[in-house]
N, CA, C and O of each residue as an XYZ file, in Angstrom:
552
protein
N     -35.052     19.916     16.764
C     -35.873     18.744     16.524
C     -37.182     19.163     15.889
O     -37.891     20.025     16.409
N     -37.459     18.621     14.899
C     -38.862     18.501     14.238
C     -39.843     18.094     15.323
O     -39.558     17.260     16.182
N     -41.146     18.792     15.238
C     -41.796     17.699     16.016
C     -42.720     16.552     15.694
O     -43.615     16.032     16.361
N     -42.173     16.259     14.271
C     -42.764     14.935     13.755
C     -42.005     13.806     14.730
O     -42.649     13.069     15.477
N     -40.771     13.777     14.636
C     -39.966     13.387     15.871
C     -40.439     12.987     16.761
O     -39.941     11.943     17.183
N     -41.527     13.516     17.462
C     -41.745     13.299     18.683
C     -43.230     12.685     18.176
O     -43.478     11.592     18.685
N     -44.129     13.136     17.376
C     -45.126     12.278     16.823
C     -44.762     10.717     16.747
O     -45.454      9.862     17.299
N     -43.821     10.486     16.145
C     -43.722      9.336     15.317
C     -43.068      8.598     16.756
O     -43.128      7.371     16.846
N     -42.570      9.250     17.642
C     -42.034      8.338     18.815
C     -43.372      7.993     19.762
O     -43.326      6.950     20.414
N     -44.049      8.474     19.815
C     -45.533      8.729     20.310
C     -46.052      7.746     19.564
O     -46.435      6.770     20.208
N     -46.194      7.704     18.289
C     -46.696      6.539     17.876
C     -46.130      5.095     17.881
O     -46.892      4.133     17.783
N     -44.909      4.964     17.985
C     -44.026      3.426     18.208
C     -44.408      3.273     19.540
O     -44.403      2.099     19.911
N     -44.758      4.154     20.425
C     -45.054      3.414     21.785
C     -46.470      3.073     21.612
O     -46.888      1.968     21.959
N     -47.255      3.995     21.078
C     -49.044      3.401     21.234
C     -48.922      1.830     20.281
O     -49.808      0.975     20.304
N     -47.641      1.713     19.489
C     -47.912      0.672     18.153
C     -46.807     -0.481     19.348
O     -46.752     -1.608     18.857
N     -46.266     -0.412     20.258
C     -45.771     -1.109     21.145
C     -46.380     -1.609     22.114
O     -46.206     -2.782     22.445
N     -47.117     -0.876     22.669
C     -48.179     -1.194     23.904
C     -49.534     -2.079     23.845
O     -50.194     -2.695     24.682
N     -49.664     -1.753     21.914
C     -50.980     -2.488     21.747
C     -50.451     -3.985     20.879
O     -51.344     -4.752     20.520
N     -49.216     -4.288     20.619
C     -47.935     -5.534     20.232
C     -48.791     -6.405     21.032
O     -49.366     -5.870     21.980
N     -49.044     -8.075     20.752
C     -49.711     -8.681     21.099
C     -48.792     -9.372     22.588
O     -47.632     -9.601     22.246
N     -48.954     -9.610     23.566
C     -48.438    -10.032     24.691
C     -47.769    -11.321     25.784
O     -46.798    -11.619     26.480
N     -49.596    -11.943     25.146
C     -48.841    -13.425     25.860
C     -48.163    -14.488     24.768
O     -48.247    -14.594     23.545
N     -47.552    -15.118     25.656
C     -46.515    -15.824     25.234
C     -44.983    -15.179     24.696
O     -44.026    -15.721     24.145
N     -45.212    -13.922     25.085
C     -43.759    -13.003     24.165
C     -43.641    -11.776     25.486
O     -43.180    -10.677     25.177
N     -44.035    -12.004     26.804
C     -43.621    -10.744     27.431
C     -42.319    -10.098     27.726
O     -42.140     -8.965     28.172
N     -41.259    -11.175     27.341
C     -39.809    -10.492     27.551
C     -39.623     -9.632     25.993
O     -38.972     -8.589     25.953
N     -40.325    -10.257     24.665
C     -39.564     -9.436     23.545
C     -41.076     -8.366     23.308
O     -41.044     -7.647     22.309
N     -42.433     -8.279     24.279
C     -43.179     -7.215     24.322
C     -42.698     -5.886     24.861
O     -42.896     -4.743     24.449
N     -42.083     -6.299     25.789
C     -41.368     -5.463     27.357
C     -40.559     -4.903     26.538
O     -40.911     -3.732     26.402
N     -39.455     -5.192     25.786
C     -38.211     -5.076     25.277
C     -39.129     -3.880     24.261
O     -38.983     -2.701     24.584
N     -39.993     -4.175     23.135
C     -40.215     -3.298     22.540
C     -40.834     -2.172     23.067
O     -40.726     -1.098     22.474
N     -41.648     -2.293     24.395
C     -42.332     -1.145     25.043
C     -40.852     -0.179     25.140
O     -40.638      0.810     24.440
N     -40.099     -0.630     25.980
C     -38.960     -0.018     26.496
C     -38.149      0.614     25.305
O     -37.791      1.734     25.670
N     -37.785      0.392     24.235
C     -36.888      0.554     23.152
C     -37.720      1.998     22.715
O     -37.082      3.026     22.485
N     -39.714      1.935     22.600
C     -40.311      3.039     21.859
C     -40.080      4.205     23.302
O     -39.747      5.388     23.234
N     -40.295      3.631     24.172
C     -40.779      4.500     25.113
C     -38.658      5.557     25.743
O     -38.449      6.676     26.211
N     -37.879      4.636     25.450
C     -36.629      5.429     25.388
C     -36.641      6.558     24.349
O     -36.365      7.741     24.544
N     -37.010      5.968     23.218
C     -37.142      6.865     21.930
C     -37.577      8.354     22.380
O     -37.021      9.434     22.177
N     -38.715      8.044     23.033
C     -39.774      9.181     23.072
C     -39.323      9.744     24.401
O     -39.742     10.850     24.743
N     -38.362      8.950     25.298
C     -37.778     10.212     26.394
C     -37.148     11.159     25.910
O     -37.295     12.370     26.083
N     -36.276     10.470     25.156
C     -35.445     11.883     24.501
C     -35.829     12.336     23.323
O     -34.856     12.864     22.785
N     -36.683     12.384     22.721
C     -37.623     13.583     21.787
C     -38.206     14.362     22.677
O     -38.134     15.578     22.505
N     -38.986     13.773     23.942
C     -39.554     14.919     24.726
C     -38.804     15.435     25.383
O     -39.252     16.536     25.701
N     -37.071     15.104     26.134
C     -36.644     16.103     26.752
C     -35.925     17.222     25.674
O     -35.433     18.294     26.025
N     -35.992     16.686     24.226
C     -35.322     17.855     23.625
C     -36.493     18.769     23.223
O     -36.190     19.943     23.007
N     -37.963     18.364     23.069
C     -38.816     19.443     23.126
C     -38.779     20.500     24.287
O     -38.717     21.724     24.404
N     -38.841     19.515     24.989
C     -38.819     20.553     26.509
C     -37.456     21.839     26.606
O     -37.351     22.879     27.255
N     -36.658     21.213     25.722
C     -35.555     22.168     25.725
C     -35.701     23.137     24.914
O     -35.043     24.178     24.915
N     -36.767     22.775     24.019
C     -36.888     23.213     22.931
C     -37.654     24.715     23.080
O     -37.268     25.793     22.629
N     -39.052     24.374     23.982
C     -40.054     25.136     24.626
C     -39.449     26.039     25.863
O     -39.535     27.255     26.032
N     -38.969     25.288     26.466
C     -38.947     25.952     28.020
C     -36.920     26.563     28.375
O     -36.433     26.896     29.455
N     -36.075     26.472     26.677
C     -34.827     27.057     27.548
C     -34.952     28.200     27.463
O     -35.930     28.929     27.295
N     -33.297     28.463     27.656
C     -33.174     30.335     27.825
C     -33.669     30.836     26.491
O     -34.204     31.944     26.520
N     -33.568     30.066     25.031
C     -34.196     30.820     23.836
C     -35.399     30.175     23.355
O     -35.678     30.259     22.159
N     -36.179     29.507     24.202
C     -37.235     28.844     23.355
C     -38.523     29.319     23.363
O     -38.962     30.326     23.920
N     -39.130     28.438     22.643
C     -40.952     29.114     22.351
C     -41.426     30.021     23.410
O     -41.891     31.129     23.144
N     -41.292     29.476     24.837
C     -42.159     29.977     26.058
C     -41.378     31.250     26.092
O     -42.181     32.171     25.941
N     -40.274     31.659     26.211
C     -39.541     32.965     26.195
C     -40.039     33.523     25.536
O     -40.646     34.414     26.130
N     -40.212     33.556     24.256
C     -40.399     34.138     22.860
C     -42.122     34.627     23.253
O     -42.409     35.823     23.299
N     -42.978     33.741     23.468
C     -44.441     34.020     23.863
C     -44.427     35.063     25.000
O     -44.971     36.145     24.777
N     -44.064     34.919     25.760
C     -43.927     35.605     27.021
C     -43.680     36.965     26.552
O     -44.612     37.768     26.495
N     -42.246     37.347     26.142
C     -42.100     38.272     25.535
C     -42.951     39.364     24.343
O     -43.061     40.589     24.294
N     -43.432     38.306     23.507
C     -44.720     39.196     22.920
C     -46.040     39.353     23.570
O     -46.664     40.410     23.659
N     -46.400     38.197     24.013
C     -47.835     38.337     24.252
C     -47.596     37.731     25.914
O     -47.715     36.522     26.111
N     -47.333     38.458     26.799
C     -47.458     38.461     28.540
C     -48.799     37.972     28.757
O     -48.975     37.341     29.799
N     -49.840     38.147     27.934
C     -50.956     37.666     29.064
C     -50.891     36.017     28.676
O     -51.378     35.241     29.498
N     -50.579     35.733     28.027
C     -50.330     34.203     28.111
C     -49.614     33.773     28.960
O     -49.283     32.648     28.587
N     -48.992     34.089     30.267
C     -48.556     33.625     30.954
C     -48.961     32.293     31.773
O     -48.312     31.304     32.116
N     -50.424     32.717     31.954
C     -50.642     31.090     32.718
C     -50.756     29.783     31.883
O     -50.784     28.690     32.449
N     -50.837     29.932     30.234
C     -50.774     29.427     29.236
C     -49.237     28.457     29.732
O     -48.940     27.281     29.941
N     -48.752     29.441     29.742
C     -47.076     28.686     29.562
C     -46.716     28.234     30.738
O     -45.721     27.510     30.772
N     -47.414     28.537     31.965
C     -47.040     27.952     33.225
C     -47.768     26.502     33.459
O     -47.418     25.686     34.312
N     -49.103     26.306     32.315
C     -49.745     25.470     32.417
C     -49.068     24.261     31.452
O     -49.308     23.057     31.539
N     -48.409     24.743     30.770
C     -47.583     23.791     29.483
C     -46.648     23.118     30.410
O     -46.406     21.913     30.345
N     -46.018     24.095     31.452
C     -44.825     23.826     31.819
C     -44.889     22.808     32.632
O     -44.216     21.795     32.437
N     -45.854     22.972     33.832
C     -46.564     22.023     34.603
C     -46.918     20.584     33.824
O     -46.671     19.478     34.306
N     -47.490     20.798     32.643
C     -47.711     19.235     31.908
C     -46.692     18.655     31.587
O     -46.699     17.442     31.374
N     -45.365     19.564     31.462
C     -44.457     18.735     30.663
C     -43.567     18.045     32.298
O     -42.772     17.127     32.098
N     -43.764     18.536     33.805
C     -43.148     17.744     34.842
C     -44.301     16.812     34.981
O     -44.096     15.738     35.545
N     -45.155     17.017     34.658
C     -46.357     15.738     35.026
C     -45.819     14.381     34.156
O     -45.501     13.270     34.581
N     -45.847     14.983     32.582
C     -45.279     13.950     31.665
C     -44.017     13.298     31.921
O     -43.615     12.176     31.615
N     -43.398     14.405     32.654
C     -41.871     13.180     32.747
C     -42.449     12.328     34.078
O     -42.193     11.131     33.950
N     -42.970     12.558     34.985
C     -43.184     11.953     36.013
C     -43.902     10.616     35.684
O     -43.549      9.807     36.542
N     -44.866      9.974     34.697
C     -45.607      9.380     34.000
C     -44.443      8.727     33.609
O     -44.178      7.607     34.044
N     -43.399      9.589     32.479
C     -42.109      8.532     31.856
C     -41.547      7.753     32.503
O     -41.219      6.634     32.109
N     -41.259      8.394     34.040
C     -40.066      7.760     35.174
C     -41.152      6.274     35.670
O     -40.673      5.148     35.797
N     -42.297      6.520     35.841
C     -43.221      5.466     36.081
C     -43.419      4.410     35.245
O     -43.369      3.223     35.564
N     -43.707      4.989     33.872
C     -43.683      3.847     33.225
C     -41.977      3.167     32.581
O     -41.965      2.033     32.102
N     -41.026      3.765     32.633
C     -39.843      2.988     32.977
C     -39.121      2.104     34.059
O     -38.063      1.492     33.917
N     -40.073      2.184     35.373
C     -39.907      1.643     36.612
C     -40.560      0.488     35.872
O     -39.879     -0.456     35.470
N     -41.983      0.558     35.673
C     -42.700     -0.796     34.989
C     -42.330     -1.401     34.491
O     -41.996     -2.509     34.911
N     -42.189     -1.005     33.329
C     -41.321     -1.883     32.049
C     -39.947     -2.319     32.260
O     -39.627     -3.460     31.927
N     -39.090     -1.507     32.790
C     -37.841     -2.658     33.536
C     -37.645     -3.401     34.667
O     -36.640     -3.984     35.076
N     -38.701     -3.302     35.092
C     -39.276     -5.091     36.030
C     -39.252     -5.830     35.441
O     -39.296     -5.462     34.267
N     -39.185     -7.097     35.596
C     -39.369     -8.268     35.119
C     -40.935     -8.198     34.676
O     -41.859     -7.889     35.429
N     -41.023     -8.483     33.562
C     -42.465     -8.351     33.133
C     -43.276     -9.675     33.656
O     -42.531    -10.645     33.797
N     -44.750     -9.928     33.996
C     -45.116    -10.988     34.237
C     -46.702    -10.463     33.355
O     -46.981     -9.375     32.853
N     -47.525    -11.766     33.446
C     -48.920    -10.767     32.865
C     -49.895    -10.064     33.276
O     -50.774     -9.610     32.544
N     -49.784     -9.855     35.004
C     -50.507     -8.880     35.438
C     -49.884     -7.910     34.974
O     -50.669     -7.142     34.417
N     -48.519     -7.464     34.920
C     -48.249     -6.103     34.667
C     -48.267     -5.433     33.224
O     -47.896     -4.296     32.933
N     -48.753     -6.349     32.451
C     -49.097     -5.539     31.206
C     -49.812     -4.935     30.789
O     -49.599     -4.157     29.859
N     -51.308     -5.176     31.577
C     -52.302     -4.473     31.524
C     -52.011     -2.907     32.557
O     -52.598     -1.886     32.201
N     -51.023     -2.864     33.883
C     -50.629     -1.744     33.861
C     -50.033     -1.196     33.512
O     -50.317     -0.027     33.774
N     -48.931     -1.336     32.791
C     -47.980     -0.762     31.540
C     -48.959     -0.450     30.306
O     -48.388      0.403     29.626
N     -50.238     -0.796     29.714
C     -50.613     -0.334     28.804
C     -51.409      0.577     29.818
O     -51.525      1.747     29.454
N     -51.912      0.276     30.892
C     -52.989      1.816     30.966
C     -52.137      3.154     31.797
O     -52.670      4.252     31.959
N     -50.565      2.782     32.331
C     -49.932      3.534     32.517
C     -49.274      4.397     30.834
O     -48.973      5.591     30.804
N     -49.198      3.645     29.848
C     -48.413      4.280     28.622
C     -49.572      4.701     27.824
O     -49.172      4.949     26.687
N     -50.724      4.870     27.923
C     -51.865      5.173     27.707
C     -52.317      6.169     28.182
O     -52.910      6.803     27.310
N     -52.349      6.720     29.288
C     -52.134      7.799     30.470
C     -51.703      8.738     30.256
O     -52.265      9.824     30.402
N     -49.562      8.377     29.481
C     -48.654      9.239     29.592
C     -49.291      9.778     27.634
O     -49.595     10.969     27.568
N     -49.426      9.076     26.456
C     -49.800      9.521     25.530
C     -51.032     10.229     25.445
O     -51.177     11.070     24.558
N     -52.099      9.941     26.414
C     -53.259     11.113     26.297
C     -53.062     12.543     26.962
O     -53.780     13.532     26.812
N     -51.907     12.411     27.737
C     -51.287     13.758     28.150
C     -50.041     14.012     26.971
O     -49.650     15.179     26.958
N     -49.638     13.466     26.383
C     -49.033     14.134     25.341
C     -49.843     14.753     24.444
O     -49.758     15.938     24.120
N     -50.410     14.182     24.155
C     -51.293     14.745     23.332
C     -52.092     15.966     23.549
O     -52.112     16.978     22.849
N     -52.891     15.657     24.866
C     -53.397     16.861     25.380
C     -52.355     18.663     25.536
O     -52.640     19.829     25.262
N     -51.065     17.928     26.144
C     -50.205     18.885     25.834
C     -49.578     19.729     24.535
O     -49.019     20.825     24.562
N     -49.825     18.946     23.497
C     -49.725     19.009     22.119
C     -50.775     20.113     21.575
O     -50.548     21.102     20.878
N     -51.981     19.645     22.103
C     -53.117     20.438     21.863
C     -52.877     21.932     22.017
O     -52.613     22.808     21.195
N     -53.026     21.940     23.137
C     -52.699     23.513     24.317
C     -51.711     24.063     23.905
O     -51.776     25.291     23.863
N     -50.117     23.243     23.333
C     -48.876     23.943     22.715
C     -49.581     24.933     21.120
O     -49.342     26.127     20.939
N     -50.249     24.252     20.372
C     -50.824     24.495     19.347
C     -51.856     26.042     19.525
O     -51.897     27.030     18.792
N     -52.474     25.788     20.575
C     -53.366     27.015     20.833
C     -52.526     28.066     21.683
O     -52.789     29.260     21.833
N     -51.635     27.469     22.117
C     -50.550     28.255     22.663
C     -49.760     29.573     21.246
O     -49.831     30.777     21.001
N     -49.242     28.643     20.822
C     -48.803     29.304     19.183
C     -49.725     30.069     19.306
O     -49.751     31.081     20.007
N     -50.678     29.579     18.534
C     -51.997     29.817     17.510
C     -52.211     31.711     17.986
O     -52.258     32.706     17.262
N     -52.321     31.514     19.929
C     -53.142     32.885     20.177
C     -51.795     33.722     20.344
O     -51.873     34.889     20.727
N     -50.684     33.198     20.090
C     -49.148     34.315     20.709
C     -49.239     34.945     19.350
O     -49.589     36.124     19.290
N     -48.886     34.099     17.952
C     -48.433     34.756     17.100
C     -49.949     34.581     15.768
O     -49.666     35.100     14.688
N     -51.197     34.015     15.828
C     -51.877     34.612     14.801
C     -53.083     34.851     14.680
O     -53.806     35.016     13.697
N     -53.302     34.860     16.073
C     -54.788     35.746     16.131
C     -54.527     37.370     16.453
O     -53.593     37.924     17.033
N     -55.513     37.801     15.951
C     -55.702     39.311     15.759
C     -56.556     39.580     16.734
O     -57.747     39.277     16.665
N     -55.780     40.436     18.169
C     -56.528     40.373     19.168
C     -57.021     42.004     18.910
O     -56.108     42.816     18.759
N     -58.379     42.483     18.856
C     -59.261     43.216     18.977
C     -59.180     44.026     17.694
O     -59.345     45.246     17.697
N     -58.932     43.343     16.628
C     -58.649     43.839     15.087
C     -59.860     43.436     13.887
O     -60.497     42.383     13.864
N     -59.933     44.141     13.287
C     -60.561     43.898     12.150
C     -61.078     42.306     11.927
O     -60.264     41.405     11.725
N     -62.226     42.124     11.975
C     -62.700     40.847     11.459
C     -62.549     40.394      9.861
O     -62.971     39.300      9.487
């Protein structure tokens, strides 16, 4: 998987959540749910992607060991993030009413500023395994 993939599913849910509400909460709900399926399974194939027997975190580990709490800290965000997913899929397949939309947006709001944040840290994750020059020539 690309991880535009998982960008662009990231974005149908922020472009779902902020979908205008009243008077339409069964075909709002419906679209929360449709982006936010999308983006379960882009993130569990990242996660497969990062954390199997051949992925990124292996590969880091293997070159650069002191990143270890790096990757234990990725790993940790990515059970936080599914835990956030399972929550905001409990939400959204309730019967929607209009108190609960305002917690479905600050619950799917929640789960995308930890994607993101995780996104971040994956990036500096890379960044210090394979292209910084640790104690080399400036």
């Amino acid at each position: 998987m690309r991880r535009a993939e998982l960008y662009e599913s990231m974005s149908a849910l922020e472009q779902a959540l902020a979908a205008p509400a009243p008077g339409r909460l069964g075909a709002w709900a419906e679209r929360v749910h449709v982006a936010l399926v999308e983006l379960v399974s882009d993130f569990r194939e990242h996660i497969a992607i990062a954390e199997g027997p051949n992925g990124v975190y292996r590969g880091v580990l293997g070159t650069t060991p002191r990143l270890s709490d790096a990757v234990a800290r990725l790993t940790r965000d990515h059970a936080d993030i599914n835990d956030l997913i399972d929550q905001l899929l409990t939400h959204v397949g309730a019967a929607p009413v209009n108190d609960d939309v305002d917690a479905v947006r600050d619950l799917g709001t929640a789960l995308l500023v930890r994607l993101i944040r995780s996104r971040q840290r994956s990036a500096d994750l890379v960044y210090q395994a394979y292209q910084s020059d640790i104690g080399g020539e400036a």
